[in-house]
N, CA and C atoms as an extended XYZ file, in Angstrom:
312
Properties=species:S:1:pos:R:3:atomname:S:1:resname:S:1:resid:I:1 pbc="F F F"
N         0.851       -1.164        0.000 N   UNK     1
C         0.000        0.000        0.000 CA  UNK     1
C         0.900        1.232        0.000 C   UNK     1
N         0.469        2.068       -1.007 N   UNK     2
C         1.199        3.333       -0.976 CA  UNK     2
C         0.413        4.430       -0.710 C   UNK     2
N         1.019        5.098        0.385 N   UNK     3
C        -0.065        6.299        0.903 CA  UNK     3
C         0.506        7.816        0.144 C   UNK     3
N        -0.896        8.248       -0.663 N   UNK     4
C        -0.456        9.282       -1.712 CA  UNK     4
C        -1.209       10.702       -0.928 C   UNK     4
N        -1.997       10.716       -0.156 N   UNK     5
C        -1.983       11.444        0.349 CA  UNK     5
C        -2.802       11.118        2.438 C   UNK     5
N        -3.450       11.957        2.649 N   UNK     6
C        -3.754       11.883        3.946 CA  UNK     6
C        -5.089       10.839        4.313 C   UNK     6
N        -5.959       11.234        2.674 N   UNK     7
C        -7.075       10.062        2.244 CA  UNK     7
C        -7.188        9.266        1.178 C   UNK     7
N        -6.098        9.255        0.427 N   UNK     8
C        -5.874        8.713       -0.415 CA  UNK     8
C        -4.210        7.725       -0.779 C   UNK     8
N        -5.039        6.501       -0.997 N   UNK     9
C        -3.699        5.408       -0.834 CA  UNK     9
C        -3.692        4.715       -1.967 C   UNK     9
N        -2.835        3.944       -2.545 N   UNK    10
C        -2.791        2.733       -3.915 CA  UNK    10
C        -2.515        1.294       -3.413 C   UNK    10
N        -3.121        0.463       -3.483 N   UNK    11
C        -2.522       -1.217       -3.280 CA  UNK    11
C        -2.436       -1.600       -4.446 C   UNK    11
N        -1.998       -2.426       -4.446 N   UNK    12
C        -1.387       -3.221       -5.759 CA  UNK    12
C        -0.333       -4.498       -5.329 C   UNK    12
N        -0.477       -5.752       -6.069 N   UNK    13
C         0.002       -7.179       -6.116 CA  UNK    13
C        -0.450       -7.400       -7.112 C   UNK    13
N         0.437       -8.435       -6.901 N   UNK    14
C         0.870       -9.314       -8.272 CA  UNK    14
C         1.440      -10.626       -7.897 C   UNK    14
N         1.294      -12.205       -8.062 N   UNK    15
C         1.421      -13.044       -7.814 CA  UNK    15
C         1.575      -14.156       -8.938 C   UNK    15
N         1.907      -15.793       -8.330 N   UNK    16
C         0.784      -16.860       -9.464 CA  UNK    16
C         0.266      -17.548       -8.486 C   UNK    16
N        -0.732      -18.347       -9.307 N   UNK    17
C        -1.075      -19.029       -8.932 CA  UNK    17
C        -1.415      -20.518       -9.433 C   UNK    17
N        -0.986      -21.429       -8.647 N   UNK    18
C        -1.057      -22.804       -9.341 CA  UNK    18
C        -2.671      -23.396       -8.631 C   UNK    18
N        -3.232      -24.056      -10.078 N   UNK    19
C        -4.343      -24.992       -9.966 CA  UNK    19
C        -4.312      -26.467       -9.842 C   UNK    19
N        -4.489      -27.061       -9.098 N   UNK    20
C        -4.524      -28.356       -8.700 CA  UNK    20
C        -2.850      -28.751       -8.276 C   UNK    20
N        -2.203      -29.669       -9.380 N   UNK    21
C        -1.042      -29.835       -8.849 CA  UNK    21
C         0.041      -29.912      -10.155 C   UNK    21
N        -0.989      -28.794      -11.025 N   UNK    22
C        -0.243      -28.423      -12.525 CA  UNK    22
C         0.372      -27.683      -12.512 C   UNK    22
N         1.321      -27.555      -13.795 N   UNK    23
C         2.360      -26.948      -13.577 CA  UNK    23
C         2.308      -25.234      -14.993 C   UNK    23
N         0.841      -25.438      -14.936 N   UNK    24
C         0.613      -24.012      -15.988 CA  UNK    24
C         0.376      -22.924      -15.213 C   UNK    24
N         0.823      -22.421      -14.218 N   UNK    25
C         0.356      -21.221      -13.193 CA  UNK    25
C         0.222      -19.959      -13.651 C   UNK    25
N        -1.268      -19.423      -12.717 N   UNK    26
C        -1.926      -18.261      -13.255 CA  UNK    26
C        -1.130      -17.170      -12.790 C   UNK    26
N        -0.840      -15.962      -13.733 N   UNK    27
C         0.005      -14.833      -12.813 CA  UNK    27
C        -1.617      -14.426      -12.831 C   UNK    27
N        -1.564      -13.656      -10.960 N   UNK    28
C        -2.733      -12.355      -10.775 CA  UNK    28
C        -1.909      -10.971      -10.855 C   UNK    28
N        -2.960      -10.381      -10.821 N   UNK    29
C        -2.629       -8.784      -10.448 CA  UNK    29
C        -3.782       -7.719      -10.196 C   UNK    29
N        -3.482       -7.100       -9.182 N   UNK    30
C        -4.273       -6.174       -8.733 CA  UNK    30
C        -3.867       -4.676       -8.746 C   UNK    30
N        -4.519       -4.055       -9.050 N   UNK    31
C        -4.400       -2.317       -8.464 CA  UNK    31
C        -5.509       -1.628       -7.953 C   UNK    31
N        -5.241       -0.688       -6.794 N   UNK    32
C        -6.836       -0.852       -6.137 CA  UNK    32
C        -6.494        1.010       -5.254 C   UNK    32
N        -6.879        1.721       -5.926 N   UNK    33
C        -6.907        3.103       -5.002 CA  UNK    33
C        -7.766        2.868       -4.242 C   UNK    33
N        -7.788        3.835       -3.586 N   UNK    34
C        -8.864        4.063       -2.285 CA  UNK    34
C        -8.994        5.172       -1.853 C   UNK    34
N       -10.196        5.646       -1.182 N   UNK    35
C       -10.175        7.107       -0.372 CA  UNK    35
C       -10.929        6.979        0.888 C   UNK    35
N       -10.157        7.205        2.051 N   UNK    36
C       -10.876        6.815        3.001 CA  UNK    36
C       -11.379        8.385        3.589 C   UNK    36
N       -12.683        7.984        3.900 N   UNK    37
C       -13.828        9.164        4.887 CA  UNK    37
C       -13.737        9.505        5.936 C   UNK    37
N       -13.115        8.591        7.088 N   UNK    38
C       -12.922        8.632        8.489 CA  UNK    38
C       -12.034        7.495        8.390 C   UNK    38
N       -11.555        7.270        9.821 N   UNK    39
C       -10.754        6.293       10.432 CA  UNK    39
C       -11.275        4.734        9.775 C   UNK    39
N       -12.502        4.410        9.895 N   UNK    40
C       -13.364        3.716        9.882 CA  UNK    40
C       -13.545        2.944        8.555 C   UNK    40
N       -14.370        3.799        7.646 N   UNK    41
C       -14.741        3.950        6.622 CA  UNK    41
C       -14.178        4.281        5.429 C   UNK    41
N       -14.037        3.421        4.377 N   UNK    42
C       -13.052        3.403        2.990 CA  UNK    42
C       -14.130        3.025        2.385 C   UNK    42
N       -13.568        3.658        0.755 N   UNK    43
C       -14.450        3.020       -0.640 CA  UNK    43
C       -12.980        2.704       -1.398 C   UNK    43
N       -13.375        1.673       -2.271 N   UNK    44
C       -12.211        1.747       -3.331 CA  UNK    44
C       -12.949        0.816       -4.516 C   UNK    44
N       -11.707        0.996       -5.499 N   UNK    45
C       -11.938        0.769       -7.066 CA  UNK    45
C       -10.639       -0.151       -7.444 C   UNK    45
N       -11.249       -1.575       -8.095 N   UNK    46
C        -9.937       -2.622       -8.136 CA  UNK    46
C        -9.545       -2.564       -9.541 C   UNK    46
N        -8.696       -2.895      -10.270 N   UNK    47
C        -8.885       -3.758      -11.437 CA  UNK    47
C        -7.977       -4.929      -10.860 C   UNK    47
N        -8.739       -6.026      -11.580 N   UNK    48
C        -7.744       -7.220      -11.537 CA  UNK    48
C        -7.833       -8.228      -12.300 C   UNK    48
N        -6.892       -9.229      -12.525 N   UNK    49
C        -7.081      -10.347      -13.249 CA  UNK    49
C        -5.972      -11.392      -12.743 C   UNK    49
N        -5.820      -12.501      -13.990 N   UNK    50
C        -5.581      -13.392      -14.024 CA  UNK    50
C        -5.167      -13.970      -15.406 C   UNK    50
N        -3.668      -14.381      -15.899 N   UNK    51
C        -3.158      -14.433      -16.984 CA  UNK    51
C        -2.500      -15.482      -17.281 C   UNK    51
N        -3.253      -16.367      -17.788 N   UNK    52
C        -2.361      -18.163      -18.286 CA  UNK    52
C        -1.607      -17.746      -19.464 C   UNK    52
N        -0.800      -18.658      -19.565 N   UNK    53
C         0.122      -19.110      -20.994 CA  UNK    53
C         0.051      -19.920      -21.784 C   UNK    53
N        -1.870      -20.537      -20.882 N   UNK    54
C        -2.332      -21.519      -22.223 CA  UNK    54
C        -3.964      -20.976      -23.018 C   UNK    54
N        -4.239      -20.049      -22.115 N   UNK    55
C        -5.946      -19.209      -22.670 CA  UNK    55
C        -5.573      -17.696      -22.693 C   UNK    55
N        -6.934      -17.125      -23.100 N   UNK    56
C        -6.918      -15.761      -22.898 CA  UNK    56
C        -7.169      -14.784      -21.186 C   UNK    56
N        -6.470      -13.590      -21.334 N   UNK    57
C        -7.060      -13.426      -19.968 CA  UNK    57
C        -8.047      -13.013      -19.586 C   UNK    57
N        -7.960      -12.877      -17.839 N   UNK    58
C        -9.943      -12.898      -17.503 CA  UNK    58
C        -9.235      -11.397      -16.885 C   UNK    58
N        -9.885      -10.387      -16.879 N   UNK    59
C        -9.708       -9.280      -16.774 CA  UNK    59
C       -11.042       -8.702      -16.273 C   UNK    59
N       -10.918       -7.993      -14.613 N   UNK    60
C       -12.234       -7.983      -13.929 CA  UNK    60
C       -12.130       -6.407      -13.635 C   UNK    60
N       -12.965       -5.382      -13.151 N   UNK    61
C       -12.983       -4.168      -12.338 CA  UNK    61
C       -14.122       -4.363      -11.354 C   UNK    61
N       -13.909       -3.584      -10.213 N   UNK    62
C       -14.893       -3.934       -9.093 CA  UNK    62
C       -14.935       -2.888       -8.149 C   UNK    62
N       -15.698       -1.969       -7.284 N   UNK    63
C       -15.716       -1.259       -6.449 CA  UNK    63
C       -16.463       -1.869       -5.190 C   UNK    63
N       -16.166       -1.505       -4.192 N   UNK    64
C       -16.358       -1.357       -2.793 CA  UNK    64
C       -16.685       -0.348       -1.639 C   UNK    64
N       -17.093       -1.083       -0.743 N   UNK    65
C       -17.083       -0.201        0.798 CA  UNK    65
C       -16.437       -1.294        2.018 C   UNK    65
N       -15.519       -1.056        3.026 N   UNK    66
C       -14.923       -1.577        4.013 CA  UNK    66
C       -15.164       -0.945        5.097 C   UNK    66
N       -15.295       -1.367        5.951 N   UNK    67
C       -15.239       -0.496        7.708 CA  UNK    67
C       -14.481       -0.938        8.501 C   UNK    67
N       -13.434       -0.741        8.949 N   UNK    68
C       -12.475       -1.407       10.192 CA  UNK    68
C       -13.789       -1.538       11.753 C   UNK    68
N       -13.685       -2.649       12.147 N   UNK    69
C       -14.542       -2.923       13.644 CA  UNK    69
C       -13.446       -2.789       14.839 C   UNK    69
N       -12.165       -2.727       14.038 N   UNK    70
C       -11.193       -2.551       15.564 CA  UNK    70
C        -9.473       -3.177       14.489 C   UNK    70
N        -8.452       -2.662       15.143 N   UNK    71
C        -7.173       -3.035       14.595 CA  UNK    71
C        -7.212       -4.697       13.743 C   UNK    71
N        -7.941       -5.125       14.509 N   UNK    72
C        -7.479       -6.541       13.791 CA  UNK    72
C        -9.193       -7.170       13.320 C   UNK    72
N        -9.985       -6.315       12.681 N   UNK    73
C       -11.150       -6.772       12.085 CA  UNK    73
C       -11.959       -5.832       11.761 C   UNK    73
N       -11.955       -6.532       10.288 N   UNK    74
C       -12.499       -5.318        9.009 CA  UNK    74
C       -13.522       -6.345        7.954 C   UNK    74
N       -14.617       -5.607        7.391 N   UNK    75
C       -15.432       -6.017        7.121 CA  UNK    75
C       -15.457       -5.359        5.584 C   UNK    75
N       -15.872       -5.893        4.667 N   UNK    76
C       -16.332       -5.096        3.018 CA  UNK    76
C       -17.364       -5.796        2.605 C   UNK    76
N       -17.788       -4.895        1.292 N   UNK    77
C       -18.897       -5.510        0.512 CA  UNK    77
C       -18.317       -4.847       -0.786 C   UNK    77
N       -18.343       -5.615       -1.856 N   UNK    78
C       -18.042       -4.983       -3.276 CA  UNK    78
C       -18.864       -5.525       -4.334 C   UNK    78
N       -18.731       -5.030       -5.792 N   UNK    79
C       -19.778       -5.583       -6.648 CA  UNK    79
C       -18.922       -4.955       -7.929 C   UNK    79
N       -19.039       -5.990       -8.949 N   UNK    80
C       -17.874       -5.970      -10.218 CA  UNK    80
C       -18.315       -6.459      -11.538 C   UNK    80
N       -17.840       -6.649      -12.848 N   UNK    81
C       -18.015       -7.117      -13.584 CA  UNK    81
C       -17.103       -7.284      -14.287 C   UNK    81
N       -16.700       -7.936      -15.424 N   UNK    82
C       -15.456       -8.566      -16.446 CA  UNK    82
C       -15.505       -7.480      -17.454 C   UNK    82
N       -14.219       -7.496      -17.609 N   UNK    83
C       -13.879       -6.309      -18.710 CA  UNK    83
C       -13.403       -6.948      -20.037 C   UNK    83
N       -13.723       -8.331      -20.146 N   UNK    84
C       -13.461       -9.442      -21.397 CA  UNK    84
C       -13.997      -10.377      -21.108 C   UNK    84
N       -14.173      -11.060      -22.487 N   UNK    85
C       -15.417      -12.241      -22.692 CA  UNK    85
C       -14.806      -13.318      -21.424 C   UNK    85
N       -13.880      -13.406      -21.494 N   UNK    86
C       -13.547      -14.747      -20.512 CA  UNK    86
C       -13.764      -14.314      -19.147 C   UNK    86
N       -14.045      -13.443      -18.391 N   UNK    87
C       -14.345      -12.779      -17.454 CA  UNK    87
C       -15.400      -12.906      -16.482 C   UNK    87
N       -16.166      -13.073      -15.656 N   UNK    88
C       -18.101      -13.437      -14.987 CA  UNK    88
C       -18.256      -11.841      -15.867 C   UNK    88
N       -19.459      -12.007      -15.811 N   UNK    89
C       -20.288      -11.090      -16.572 CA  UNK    89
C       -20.322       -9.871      -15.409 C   UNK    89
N       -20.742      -10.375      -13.929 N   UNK    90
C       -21.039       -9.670      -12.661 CA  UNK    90
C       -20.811      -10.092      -11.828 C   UNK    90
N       -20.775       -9.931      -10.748 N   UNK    91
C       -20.615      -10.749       -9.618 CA  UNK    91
C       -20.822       -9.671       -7.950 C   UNK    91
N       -20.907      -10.319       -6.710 N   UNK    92
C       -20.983       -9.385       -5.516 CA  UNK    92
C       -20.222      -10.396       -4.424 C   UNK    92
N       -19.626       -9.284       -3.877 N   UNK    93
C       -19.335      -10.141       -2.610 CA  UNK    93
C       -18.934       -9.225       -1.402 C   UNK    93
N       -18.997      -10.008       -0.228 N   UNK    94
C       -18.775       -9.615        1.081 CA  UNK    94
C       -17.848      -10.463        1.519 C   UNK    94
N       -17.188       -9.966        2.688 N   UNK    95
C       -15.932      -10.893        3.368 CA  UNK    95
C       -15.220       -9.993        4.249 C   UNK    95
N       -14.771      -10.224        4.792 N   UNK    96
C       -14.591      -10.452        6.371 CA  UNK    96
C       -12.700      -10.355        6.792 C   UNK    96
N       -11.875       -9.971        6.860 N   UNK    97
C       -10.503       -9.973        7.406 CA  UNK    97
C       -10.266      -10.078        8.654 C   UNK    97
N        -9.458      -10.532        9.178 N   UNK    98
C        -9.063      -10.694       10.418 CA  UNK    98
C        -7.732      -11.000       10.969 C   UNK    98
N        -7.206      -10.395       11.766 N   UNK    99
C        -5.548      -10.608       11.728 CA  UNK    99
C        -5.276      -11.360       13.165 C   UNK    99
N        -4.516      -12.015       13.349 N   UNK   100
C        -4.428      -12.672       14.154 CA  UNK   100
C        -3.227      -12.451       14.772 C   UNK   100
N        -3.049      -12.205       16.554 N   UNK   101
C        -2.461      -11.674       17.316 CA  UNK   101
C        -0.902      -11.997       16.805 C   UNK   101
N         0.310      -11.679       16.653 N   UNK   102
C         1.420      -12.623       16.869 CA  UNK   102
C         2.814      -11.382       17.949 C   UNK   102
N         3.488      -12.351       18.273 N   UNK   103
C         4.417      -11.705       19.167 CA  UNK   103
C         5.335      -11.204       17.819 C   UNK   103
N         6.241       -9.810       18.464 N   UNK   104
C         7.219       -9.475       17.374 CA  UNK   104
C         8.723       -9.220       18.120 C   UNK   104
């Protein structure tokens, strides 16, 4: 996460990912501004996908709302659609984060 200003930040990753126990792995990638309202309360805007070396890619955009409930538990809801045929058409979701205590 890069903080660009006092309410405004950028995330972004990039990864692969392997399916089953093959050896064609998906690169992801994300980029995801944000502007947060209060302490509390954030909206943000993703793009992301997913890029084999044996199909075309699935290429998604999606916006959101998150609320932190306390340092280590945060809550969102977002709703998206594919920006190419190989893509879901739409989709929604909610989910839940949670960090778990560790000594440092």
């Amino acid at each position: 996460m890069v903080t660009l200003s006092k309410k405004i930040s950028l995330g972004y990753n990039a990864g692969m990912e392997w399916r089953r126990f093959g050896f064609n792995p998906a690169f992801v990638y994300s980029i995801s501004p944000r502007i947060a309202f209060n302490e509390k309360w954030f909206a943000y805007l993703e793009v992301f996908g997913f890029i084999w070396n044996d199909r075309d890619p699935q290429n998604s955009i999606d916006g959101g709302f998150a609320f932190t409930i306390n340092d280590d538990l945060k809550i969102d809801a977002s709703a998206g659609f594919g920006i190419n045929k190989e893509a879901p058409d739409n989709f929604f979701s909610i989910g839940a984060s949670f960090r778990f205590p560790t000594t440092r």
